[in-house]
Backbone bond lengths (Angstrom), bond angles and torsions (degrees), N, CA, C in turn:
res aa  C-N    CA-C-N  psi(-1)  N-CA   C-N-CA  omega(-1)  CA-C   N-CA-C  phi
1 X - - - 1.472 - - 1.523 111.12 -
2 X 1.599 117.75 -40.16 1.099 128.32 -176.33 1.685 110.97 -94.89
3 X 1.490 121.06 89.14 1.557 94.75 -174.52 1.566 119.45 -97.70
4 X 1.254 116.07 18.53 1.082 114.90 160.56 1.944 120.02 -160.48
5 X 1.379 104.92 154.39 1.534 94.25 -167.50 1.599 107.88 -132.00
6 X 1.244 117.24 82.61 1.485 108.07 175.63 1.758 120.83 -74.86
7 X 1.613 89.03 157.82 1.832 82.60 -173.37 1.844 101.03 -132.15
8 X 1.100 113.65 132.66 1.440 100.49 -173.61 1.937 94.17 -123.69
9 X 1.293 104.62 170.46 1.375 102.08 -179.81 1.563 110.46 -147.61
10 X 1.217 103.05 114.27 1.835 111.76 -156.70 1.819 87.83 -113.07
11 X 1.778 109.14 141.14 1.257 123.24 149.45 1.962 99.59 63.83
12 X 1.591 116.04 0.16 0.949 84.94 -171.48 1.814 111.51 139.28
13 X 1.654 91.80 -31.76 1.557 93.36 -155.23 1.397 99.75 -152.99
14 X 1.730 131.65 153.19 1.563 129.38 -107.75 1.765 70.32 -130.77
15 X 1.522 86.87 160.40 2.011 103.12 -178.05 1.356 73.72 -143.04
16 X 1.365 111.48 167.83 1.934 132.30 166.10 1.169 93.40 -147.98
17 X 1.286 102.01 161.54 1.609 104.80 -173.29 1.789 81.04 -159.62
18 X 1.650 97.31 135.01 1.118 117.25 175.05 1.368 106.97 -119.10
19 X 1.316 98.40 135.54 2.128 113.47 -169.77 1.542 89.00 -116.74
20 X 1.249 111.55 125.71 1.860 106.84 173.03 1.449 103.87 -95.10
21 X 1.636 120.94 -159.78 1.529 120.71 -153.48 1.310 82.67 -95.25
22 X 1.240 126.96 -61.34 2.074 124.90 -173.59 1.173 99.27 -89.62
23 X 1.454 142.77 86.73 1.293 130.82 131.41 1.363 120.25 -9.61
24 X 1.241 129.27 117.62 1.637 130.51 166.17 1.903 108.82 -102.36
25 X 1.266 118.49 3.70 1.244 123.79 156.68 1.817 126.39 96.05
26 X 1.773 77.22 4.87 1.585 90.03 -179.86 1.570 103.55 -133.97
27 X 1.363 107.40 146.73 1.247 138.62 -159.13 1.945 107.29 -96.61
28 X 1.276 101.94 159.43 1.757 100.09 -176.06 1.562 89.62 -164.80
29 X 1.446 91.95 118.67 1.609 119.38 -167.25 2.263 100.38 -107.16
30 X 1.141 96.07 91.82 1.199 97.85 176.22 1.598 119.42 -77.65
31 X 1.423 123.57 130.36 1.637 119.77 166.87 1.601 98.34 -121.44
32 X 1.284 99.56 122.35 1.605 131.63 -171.76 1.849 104.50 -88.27
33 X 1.811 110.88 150.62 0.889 106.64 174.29 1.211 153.35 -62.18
34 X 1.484 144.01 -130.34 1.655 126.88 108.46 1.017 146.01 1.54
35 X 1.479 101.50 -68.22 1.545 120.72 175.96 1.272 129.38 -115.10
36 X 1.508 95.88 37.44 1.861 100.88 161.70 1.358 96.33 -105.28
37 X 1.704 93.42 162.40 1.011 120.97 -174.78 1.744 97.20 -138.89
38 X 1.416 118.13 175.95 1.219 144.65 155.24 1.348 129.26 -146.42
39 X 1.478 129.08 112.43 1.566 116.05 -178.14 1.386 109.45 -124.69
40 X 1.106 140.91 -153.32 1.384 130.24 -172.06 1.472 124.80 -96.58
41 X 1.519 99.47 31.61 1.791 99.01 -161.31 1.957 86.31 -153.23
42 X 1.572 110.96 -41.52 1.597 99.25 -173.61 1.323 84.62 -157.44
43 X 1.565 99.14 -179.52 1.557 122.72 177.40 1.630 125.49 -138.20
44 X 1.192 155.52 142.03 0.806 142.69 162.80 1.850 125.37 -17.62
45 X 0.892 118.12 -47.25 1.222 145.79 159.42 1.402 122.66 -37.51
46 X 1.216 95.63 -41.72 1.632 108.90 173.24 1.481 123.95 -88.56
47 X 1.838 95.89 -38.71 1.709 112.05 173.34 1.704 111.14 -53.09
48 X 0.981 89.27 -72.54 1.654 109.12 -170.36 1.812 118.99 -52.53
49 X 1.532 103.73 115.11 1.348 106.02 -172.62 1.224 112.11 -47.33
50 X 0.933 132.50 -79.06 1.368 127.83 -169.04 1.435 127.68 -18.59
51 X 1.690 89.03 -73.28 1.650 97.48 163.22 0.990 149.33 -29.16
52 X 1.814 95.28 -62.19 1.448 109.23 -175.78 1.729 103.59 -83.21
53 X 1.310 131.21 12.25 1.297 151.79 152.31 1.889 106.45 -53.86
54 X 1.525 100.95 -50.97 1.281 118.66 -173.76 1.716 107.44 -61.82
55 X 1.136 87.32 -72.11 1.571 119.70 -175.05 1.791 96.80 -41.55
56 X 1.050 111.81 -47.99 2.216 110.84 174.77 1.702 95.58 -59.52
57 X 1.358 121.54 -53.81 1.346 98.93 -157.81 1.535 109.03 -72.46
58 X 1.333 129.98 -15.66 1.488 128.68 177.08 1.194 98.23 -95.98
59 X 1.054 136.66 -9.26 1.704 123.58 157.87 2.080 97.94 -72.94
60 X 1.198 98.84 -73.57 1.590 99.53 -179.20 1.518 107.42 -31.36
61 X 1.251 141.65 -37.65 1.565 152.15 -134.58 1.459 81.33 -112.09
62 X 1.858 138.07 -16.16 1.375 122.69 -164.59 1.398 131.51 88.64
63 X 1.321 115.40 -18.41 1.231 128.01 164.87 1.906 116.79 -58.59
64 X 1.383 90.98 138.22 1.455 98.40 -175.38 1.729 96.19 -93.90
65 X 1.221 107.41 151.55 1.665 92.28 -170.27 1.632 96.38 -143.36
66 X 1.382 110.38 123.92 1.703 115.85 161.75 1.229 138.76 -135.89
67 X 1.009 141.14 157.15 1.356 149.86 -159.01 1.896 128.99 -143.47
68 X 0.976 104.39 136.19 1.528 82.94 176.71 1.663 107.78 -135.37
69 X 1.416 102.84 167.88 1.675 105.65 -177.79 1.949 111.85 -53.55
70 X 1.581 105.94 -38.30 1.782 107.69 172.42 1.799 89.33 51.12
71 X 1.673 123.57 71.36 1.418 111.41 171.18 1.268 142.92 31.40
72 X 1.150 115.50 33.19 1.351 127.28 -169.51 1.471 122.88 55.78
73 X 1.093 128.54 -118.96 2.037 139.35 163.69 1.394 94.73 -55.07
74 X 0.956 108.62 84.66 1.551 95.83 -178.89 1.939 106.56 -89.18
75 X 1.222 94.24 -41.35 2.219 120.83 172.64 1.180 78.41 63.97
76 X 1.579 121.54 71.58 1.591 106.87 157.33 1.290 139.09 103.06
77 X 1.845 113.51 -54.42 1.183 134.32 172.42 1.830 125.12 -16.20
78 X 1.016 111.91 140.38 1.629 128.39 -173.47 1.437 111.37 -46.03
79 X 1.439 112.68 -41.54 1.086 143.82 -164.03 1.532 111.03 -71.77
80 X 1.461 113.50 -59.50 1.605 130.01 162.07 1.693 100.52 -47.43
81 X 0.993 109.54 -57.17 1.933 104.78 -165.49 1.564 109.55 -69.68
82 X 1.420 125.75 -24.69 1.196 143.89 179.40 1.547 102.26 -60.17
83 X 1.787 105.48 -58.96 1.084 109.37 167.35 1.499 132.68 -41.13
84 X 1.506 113.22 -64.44 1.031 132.18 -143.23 2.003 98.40 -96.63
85 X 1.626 111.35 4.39 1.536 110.89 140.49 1.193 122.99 -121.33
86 X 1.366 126.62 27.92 1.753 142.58 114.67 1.603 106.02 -39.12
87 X 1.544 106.31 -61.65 1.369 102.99 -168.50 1.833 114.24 -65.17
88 X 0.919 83.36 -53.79 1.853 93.19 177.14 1.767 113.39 -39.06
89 X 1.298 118.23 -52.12 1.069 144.91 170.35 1.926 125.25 -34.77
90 X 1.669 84.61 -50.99 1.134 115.42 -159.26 1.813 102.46 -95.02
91 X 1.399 128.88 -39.47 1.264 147.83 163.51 1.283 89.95 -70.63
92 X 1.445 158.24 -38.08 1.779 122.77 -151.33 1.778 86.12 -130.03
93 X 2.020 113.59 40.68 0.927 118.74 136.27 1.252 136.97 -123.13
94 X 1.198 108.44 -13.94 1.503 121.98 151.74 1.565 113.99 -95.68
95 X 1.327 134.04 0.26 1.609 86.36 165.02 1.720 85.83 -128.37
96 X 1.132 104.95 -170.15 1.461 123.14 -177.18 1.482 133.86 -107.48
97 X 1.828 102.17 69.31 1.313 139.38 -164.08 1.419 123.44 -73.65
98 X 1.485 150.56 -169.70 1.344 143.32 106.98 1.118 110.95 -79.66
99 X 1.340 114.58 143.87 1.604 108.72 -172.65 1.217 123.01 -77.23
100 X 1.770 115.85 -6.72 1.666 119.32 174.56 1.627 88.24 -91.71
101 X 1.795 86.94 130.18 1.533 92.03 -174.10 1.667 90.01 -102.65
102 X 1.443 98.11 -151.56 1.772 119.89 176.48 1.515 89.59 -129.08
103 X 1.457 117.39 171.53 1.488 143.41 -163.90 1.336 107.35 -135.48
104 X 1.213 144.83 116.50 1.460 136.85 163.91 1.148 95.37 -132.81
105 X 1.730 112.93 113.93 1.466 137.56 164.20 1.010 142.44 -116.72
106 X 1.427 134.59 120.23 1.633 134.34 -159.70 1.644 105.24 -129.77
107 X 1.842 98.73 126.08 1.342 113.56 -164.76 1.261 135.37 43.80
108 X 1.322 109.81 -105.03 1.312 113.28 -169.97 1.962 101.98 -74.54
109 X 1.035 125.19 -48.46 1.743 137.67 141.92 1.239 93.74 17.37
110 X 1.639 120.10 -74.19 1.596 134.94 -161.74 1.489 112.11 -46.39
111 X 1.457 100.05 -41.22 1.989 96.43 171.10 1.157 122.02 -61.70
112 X 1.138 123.51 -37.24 1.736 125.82 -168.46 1.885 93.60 -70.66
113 X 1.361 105.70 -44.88 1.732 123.91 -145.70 1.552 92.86 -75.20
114 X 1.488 126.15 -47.79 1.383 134.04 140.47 1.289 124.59 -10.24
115 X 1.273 98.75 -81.27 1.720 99.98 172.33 1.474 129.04 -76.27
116 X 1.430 119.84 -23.41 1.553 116.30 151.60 1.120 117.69 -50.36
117 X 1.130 125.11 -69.43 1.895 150.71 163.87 1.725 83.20 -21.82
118 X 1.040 140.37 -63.32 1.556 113.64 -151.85 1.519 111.04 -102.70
119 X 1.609 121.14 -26.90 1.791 119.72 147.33 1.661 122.42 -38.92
120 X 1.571 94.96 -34.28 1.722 88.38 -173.90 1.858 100.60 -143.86
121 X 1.431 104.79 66.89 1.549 141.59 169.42 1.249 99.24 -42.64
122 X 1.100 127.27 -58.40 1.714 137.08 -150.38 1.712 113.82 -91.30
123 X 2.168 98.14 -7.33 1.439 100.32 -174.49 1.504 107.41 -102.88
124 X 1.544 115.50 -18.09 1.299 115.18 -169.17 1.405 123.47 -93.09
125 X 1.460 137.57 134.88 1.307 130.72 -147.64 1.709 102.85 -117.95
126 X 1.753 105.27 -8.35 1.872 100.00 171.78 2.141 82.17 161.94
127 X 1.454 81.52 158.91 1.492 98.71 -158.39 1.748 98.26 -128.59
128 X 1.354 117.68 116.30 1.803 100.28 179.07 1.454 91.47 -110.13
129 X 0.943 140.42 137.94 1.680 169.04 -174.60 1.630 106.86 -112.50
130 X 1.704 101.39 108.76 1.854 101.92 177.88 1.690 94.20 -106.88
131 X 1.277 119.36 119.25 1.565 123.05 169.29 1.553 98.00 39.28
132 X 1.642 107.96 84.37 1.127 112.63 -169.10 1.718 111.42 -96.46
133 X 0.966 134.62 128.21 1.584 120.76 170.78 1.560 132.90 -79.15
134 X 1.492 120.09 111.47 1.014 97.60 -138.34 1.523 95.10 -112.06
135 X 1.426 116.33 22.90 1.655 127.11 -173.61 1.573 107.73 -171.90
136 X 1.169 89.50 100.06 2.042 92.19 172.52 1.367 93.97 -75.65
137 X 1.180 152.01 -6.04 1.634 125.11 178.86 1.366 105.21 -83.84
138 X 1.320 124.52 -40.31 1.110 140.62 175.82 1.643 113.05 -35.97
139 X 1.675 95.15 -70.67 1.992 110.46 176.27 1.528 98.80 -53.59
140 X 1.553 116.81 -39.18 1.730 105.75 -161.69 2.189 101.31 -64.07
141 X 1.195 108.93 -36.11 1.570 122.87 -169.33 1.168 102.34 -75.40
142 X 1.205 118.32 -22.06 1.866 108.32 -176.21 1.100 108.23 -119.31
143 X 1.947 142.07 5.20 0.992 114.31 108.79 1.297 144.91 -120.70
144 X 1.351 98.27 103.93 2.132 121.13 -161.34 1.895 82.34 -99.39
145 X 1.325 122.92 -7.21 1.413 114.98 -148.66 1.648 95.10 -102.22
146 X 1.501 108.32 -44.77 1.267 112.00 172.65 1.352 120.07 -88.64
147 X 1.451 113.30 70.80 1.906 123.05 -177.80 1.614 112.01 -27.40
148 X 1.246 119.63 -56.41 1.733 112.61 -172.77 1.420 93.60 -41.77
149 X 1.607 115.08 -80.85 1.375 120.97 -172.45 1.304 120.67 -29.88
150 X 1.058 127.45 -57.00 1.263 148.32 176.73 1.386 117.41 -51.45
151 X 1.486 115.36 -48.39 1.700 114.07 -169.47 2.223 80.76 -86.22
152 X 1.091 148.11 -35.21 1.087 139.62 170.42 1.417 125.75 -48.35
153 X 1.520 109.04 -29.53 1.265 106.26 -166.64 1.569 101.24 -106.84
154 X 1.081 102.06 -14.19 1.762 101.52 167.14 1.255 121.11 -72.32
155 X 1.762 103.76 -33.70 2.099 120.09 170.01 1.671 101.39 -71.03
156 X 1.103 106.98 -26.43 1.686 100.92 -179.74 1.632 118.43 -52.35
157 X 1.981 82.91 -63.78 1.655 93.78 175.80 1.190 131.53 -53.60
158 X 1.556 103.84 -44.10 1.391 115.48 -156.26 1.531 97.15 -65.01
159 X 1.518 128.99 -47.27 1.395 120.41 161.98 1.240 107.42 -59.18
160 X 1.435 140.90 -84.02 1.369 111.58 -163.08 1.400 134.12 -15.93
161 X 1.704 105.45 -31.88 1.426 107.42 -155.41 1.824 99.91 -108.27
162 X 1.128 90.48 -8.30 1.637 114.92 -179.09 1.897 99.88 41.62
163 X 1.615 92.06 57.33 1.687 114.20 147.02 1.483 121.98 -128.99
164 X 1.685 124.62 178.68 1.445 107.75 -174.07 1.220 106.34 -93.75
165 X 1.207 132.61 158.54 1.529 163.90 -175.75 1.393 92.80 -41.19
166 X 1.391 131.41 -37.56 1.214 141.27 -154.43 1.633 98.84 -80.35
167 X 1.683 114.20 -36.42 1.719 126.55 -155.16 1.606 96.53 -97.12
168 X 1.227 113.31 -0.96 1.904 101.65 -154.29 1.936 91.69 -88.27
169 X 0.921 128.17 -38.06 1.607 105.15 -177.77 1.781 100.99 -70.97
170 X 1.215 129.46 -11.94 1.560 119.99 -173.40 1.183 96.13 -84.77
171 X 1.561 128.17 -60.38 1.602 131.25 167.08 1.367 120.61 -33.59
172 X 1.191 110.05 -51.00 2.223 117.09 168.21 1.459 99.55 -52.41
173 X 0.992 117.75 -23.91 1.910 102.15 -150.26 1.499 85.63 -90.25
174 X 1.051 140.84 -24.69 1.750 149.29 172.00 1.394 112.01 -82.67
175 X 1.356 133.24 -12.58 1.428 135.84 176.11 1.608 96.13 -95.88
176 X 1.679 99.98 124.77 1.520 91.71 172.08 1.736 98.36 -161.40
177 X 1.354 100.03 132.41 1.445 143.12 -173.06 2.158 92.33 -33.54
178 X 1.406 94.54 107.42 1.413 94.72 -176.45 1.912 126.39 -78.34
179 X 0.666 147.15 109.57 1.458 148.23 164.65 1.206 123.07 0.30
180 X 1.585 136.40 87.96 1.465 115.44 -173.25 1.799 106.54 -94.59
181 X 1.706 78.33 168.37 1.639 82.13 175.44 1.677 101.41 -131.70
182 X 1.072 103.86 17.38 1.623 92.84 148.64 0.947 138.99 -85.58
183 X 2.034 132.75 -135.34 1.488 125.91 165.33 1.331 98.50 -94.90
184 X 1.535 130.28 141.77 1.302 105.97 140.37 1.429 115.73 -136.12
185 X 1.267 111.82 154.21 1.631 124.24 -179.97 1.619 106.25 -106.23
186 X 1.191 118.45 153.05 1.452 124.19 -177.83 2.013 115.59 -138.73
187 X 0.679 122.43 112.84 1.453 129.71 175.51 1.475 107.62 -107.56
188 X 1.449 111.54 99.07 1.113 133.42 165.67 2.144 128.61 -102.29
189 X 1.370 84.39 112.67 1.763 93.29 -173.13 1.698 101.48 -79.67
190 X 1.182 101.16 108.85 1.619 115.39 174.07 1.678 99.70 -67.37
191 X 1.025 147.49 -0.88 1.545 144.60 146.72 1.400 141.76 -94.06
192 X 1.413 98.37 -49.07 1.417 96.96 177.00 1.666 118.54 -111.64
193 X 1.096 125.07 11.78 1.574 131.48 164.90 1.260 112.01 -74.25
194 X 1.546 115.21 123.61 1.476 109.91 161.22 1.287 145.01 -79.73
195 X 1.547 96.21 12.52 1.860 108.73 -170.99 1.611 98.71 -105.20
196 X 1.145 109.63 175.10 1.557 127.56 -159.77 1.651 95.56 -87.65
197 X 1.154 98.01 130.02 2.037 108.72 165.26 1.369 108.88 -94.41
198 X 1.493 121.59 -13.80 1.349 124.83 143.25 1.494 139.56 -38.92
199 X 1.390 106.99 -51.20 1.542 120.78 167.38 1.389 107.44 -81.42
200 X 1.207 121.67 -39.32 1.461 103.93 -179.43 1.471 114.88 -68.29
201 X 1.690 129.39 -15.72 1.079 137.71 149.02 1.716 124.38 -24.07
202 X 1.760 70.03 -63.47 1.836 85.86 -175.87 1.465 94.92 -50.08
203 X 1.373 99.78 -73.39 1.839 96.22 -150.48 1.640 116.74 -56.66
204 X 1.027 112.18 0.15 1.551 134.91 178.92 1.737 87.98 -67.53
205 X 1.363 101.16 -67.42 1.646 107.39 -170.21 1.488 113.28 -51.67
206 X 1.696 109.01 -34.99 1.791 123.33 -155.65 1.798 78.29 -67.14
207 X 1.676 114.10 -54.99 1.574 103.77 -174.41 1.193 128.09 -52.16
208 X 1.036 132.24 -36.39 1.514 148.38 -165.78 1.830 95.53 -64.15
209 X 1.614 102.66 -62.51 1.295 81.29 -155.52 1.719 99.96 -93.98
210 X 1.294 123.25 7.29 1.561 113.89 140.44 1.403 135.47 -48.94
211 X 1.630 111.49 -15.76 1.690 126.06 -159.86 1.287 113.62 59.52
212 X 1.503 120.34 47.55 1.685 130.43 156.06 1.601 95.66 -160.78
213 X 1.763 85.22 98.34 0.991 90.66 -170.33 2.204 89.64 -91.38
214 X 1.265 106.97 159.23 1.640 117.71 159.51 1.549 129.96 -78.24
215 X 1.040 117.17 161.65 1.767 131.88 165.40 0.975 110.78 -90.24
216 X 1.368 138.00 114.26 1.617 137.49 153.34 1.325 112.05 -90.24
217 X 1.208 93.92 132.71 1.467 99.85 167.41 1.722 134.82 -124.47
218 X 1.457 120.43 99.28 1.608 95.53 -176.69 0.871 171.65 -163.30
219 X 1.654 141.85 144.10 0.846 121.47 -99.30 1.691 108.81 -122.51
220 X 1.391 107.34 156.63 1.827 117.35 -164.53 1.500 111.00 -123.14
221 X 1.567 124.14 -7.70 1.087 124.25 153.26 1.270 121.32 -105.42
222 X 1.472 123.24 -149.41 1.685 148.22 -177.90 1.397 89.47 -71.97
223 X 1.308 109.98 148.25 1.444 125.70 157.25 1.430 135.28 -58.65
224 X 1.620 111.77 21.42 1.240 134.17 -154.75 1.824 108.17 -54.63
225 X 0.990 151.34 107.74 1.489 162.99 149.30 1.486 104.02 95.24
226 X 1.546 93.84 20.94 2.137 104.66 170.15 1.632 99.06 -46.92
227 X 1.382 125.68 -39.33 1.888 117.51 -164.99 1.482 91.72 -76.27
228 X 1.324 132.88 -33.94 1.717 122.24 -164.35 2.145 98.59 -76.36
229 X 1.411 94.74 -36.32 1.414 94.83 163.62 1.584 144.39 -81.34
230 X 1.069 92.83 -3.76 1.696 104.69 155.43 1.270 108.06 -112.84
231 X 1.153 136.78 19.26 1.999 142.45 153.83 1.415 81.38 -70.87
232 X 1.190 122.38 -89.95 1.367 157.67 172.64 1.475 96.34 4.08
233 X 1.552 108.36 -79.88 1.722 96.58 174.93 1.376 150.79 -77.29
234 X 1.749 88.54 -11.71 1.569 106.86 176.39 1.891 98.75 -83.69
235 X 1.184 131.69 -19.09 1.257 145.04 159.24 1.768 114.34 -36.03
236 X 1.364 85.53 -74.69 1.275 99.59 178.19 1.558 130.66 -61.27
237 X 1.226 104.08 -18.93 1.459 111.97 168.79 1.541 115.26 -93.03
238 X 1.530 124.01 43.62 1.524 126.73 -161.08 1.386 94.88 -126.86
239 X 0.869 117.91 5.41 1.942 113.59 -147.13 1.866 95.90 -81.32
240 X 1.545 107.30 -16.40 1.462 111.26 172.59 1.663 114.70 -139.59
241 X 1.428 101.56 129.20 1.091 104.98 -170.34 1.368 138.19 -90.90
């Protein structure tokens, strides 16, 4: 399905890029959660059934599909998005793309994909969001209860954002979830996601009365033929090229 797999390594840190057997000429820029990774051989993305479940049917569908490590926890940071239109840049010069790509983002993913998505407005053609996070101040306040987590995810940021532990809720309170004007779809697991269906509420509303409005979707089982359903919508947003 996959007949070829380039790997490039920018600033430090690994991209893959998957070329399927029929190219259909459009590209799908994945930003992974927590616990992706990328190194010079695989990615989270690839490990993980589900996913890499996903990742066959947009190869099968023709889609060229890539990803990169973006510093690990990045939650967003300037630095990750800086990156990750290096990467864009750098993929739709070696292979032979349209330059309005697609977006596939999971959780914490959604911040970086957010703020790429609105630097380069005019390149993105629809955005699908899996249990997207749509406020790290939010996750940092609700869990103050579970300290490990908590004193971790404050060391996360505070490097990501390369400020002290002390500055990261003043720095959040200035990061805020930007307005798209593309498509976007959202698949939200009412069980096993740890981000708020509350905020994604909100920003449900922020679209509406922007006039782009979103799709929610959500969901109470397995992710069962979720990749044939994001063919499906990234499909449908092709009709102009």
């Amino acid at each position: 399905m996959c007949i070829r797999k380039r790997v490039y390594r920018l600033d430090g840190e690994w991209t893959i890029v998957l070329v399927p057997e029929k190219p259909n000429g459009f590209g799908v820029f994945i930003f992974g959660d927590v616990s992706h990774f990328v190194d010079a051989d695989t990615s989270f993305w690839l490990q993980n059934h589900t996913r890499a479940s996903i990742i066959g049917e947009l190869l099968h569908a023709g889609y060229t599909v890539y990803t990169s490590n973006l510093y690990g926890r990045h939650w967003g940071s300037e630095g990750a998005v800086r990156l990750a239109e290096r990467i864009y840049k750098l993929v739709h010069k070696q292979e032979i793309l349209n330059d309005k790509i697609h977006i596939l983002a999971e959780g914490m993913g959604v911040l970086a994909a957010n703020s790429f998505q609105h630097n380069k407005s005019s390149r993105i053609r629809s955005a699908a969001y899996l249990n997207p996070c749509m406020n790290v101040k939010d996750l940092i306040l609700r869990e103050q209860k579970h300290k490990l987590f908590y004193k971790r995810l404050m060391k996360e940021i505070g490097l990501a954002y390369g400020i002290d532990r002390e500055n990261v809720l003043e720095t959040l309170e200035l990061k805020e979830i930007e307005i798209a004007r593309c498509p976007i779809k959202i698949w939200h697991h009412s069980i096993n996601s740890p981000y708020s269906l509350e905020k994604i509420r909100e920003y449900e509303q922020l679209q509406e009365k922007a006039g782009s409005p979103i799709e929610l979707t959500l969901l109470s089982d397995s992710y069962q033929s979720l990749g044939k359903k994001i063919v499906r919508f990234f499909q449908s947003e092709e009709s102009s090229l």
